[in-house]
N, C-alpha and C positions, 0 to 999 in steps of 0.2 A: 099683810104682815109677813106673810112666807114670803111673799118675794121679796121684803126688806134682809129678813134674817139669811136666806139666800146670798145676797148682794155682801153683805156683812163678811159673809165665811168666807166668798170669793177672795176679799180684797183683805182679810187677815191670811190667805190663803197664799196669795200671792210671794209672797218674800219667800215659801219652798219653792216656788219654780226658779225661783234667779240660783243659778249653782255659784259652790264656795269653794273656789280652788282649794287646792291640797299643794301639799309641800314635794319638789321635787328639783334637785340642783344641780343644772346640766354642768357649771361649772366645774362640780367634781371629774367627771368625766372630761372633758378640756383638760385640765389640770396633769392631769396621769395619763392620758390618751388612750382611759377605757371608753368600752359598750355602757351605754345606762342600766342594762340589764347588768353588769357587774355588779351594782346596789341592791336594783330592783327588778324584783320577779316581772313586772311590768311598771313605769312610773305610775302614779307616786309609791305604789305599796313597796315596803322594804324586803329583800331578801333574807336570810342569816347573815351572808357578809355584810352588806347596808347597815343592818340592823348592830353588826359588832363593830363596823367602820362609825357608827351613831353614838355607840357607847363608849369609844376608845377617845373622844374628841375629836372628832374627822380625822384623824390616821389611820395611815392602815396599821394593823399591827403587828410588828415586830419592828416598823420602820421610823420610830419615833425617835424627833431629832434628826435624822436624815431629809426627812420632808423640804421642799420650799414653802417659804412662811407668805405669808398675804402679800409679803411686800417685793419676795424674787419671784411672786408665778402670775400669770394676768390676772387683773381684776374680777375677783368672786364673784360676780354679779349674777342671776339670773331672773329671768319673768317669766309667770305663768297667766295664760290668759287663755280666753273662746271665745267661738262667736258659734250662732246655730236657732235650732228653731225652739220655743217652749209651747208647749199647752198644758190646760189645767180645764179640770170639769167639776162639779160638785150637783149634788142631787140629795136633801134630806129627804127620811122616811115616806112623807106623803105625799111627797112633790110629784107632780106627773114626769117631769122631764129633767135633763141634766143643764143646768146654767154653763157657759163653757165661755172659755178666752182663751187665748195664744196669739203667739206672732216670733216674730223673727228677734232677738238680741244678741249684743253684746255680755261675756262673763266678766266680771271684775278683774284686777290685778294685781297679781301679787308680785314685789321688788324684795329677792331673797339675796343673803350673802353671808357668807361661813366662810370658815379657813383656818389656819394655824397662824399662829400671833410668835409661839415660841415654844420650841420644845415640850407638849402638855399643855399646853395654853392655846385653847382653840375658841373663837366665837361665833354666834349664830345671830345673826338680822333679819326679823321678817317684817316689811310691812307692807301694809295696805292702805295707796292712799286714795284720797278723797276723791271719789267720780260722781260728777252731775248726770251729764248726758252725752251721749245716750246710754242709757242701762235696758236690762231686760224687763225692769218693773214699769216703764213706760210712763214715768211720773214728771218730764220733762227736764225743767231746770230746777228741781228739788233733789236733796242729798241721796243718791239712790247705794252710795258706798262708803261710808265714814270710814275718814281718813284714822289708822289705828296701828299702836306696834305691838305688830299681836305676839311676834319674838325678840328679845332683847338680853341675850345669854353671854356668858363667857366660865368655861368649861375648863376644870383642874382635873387634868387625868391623871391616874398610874399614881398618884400619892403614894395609894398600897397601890402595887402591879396590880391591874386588874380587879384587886378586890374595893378598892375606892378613888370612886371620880367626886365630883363635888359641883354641880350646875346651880349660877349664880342670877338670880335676875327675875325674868318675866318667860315664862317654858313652857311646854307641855307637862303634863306631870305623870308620873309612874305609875299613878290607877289608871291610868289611863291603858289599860292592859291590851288594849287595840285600840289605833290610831284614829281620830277622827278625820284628824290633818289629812292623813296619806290612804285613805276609804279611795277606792274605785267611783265610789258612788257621791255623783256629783248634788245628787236632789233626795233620796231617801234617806242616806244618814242615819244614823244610831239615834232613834226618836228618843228613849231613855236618858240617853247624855245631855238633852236640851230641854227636857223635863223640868218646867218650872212646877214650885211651890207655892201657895200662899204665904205672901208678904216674910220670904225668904230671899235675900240675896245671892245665896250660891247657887250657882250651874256648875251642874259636874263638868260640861263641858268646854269648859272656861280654861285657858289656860294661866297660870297665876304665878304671881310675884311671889320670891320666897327663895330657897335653897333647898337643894336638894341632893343628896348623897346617894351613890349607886354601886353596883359593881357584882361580879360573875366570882364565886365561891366553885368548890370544887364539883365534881360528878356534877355539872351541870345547875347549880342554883344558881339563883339572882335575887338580888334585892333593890328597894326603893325608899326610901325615908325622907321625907320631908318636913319642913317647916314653912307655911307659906301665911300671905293674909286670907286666903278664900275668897276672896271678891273679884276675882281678875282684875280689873285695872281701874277696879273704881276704891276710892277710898274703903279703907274697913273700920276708921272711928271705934277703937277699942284695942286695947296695949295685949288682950289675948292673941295670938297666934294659932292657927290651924297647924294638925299634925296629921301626918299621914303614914302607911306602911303598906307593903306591896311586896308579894314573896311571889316566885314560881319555880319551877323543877321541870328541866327538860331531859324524858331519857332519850336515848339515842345520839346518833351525831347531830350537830347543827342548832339553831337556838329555839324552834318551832317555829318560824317563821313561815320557811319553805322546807324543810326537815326536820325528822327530830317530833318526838311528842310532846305539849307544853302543858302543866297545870298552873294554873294560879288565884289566890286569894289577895283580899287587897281589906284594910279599913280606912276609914279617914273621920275623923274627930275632930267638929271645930264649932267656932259661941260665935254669935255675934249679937251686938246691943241690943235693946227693945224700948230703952226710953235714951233722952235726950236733953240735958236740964236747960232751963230759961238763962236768955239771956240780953242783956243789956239793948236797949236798940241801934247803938253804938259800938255795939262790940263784935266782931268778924265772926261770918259762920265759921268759917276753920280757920283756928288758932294756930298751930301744928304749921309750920312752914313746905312741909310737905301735901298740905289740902288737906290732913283731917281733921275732924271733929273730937270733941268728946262724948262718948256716949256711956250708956252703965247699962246693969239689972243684963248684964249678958247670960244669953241661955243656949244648952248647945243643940247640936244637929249631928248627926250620921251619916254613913254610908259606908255600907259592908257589899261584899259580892265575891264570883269566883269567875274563872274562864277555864277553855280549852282551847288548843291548837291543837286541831290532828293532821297529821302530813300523809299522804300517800301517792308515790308518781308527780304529777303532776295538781293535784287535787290537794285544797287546802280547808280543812271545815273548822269555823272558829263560833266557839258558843260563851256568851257573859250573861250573868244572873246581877242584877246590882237590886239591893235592899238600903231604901233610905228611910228614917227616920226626923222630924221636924219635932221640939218642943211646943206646946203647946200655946204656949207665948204666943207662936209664930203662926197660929191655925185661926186665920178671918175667918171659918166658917163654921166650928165648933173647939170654943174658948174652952171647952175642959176633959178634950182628947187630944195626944200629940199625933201628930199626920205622920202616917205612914203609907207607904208604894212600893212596886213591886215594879220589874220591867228586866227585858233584856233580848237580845234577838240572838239567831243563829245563821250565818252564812257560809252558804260555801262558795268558793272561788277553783276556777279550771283556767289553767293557761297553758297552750297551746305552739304549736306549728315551731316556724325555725326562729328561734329569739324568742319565744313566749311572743309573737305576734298577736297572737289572738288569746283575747281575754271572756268568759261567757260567768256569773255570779248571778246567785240566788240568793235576796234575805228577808227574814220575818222577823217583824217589831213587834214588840207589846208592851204596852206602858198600862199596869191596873194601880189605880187610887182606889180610897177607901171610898165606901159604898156611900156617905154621903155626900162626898163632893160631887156637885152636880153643874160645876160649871167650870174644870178644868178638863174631865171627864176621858176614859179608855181610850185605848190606842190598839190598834190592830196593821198593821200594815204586810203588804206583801210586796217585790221590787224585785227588778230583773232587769242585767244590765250586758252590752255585749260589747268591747271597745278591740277596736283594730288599729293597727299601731303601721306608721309609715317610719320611712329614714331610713339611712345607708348603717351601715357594721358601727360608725361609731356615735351615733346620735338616732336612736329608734325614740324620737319625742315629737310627734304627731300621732295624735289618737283620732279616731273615725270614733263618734260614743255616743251609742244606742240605750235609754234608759226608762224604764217603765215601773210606774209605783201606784198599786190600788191600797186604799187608805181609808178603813172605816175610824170614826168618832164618835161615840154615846157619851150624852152627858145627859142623865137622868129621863125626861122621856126626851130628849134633842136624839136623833141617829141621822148622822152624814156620809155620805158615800163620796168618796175622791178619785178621781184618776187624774196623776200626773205624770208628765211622759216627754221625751228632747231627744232630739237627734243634733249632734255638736263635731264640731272642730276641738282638741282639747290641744294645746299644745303648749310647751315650754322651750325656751331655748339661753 
């Protein structure tokens, strides 16, 4: 029976060793005929300027309307891909030994493009499309990367200067107070962001259809407000809308990215159905010509939290607290408590040498559910990652990336011990 349950965690286990690219668009750099360190402290993670070149709708700013638009400067296009080694181990509490796999793979791929449309009119394309084989999960000619647009934007800057952009579409979104997209970290990842619920549709870390308004206030504020469905890109069956809000205050110069100190709070407020009415055996599951359903007896969900960005030298320590709430509707494991969890980690990031060549990061997860779920169950992680960066002055986008994740799991008397670990080619062009 152990070594069933073993075998089990291995192969649910599996899908962390395949890494998830991150967002990074050498195009930009082509385009202007900067260094990618212009954007980014190292790709993919964003600098301050990155980060205000992000918010302004890929302009730089003060240069808007000057710019060449998609159609006078080469095609936006870029890829992001790896290839390199994976292994994974697992060992519960009273197992003698660790169960272990690895080998060699292929990382998926990602096909980016952004640009300026029209004076303030900028879009973002990301997708992901479908790979069979070979992939890293070793599952031959089965879907090992669904085909997906995981970005699909088109961005109104400057309305007010600065004080309001307006991102239309399919996005990241603004609680989103550090990037999952643009993480260093190809296999540890912010465990909390991908923290499912009982018989809950949302992930925080989902990126999601909807609008959203933004924009840099004075002495350094920022805001985020949104209106989205909360589902990412699966229907939401239900005429409610999710709302969201996202403030921070950077003192110093810079936006806390790579300067500057940064705080920030975030809520997000959204229902989604709990029943379904009957219907005809003739009659279309989704009526809605855009795929959805009708649903009713909508109940809501939560999610509150805070962060820091503190900058020093070259050193960057970023800390998030996210607090979720689930109605009780939504709780398969005790129908007359609403679920609640706690989670969040703290990293720090050192980059290095001439260009930020060298990248070294430390991070700690922890995800705690309420004390009777016994079969989503605690998260502890620890990761440590070192990436070395090849290329001439104006394309530093090959990365050498060293990454290491021990990962305990309790779920009621279950305890698992994890190490996950890849040494990779990361590269974009």
């Amino acid at each position: 029976m152990k070594k069933i349950a073993v075998l089990l965690l291995v192969l649910i286990a599996l899908p962390l060793v395949i890494p998830s690219p991150g967002q990074a668009i050498p195009a930009f750099a082509r385009k202007y005929g900067f260094n990618c360190m212009m954007c980014h402290t190292a790709y993919p993670k964003l600098n301050d300027w990155g980060q205000r070149y992000r918010d302004n709708g890929y302009q730089l700013p003060g240069q808007e309307g000057k710019e060449k638009n998609v159609f006078d400067s080469p095609t936006p296009l870029a890829l992001r891909t790896g290839t390199g080694y994976n292994g994974y181990s697992a060992k519960p509490k009273d197992a003698d030994s660790y169960m272990t796999t690895g080998g060699f793979g292929l990382m998926g791929l990602d096909l980016l493009a952004a640009g300026v449309l029209h004076k303030n009119i900028s879009v973002l394309v990301i997708y992901t499309p479908r790979i069979d084989e070979p992939f890293a999960d070793y599952t031959g000619t089965s879907e090992a990367q669904p085909g997906a647009l995981e970005s699909a934007s088109i961005i109104f800057s400057n309305i007010v200067p600065s004080m309001l952009n307006l991102r239309v579409g399919r996005f990241e979104p603004a609680y989103h107070q550090f990037s999952s997209k643009r993480s260093y970290y190809l296999l540890g990842g912010y465990e909390v962001y991908g923290y499912p619920t009982p018989n809950s549709g949302f992930l925080f870390d989902d990126n999601q259809v909807g609008i959203e308004a933004t924009g840099h206030l004075n002495m350094g504020f920022k805001y985020g407000l949104g209106v989205v469905n909360g589902t990412g890109a699966s229907p939401d069956n239900n005429k409610f809308k999710d709302m969201y809000l996202s403030l921070s205050q950077t003192i110093g110069a810079g936006d806390g990215q790579s300067a500057g100190q940064r705080i920030g709070a975030f809520a997000y407020y959204g229902k989604q159905p709990t029943t379904f009415p009957e219907r005809h055996p003739f009659e279309p599951a989704s009526p809605a010509p855009t795929g959805e359903g009708a649903g009713g007896s909508n109940k809501p969900y939560y999610r509150y939290g805070g962060s820091a960005s503190l900058n020093w030298r070259t050193f960057n320590l970023e800390a998030m607290y996210v607090r979720g709430l689930d109605d009780k509707a939504f709780n398969m494991l005790d129908e007359t408590k609403d679920y609640e969890y706690d989670g969040g980690f703290v990293e720090l990031d050192y980059a290095g040498l001439w260009n930020n060549r060298l990248v070294a990061s430390a991070l700690y997860n922890w995800v705690t559910p309420p004390d009777y779920d016994e079969q989503t169950g605690s998260i502890n992680s620890y990761s440590a990652l070192v990436r070395y960066y090849f290329g001439d002055w104006t394309a530093v986008n090959v990365a050498l990336h060293g990454e290491y994740t021990y990962r305990t799991w309790e779920a009621g008397e279950t305890e698992v011990a994890e190490n996950i670990y890849s040494l990779l080619v990361d590269f974009a062009f």
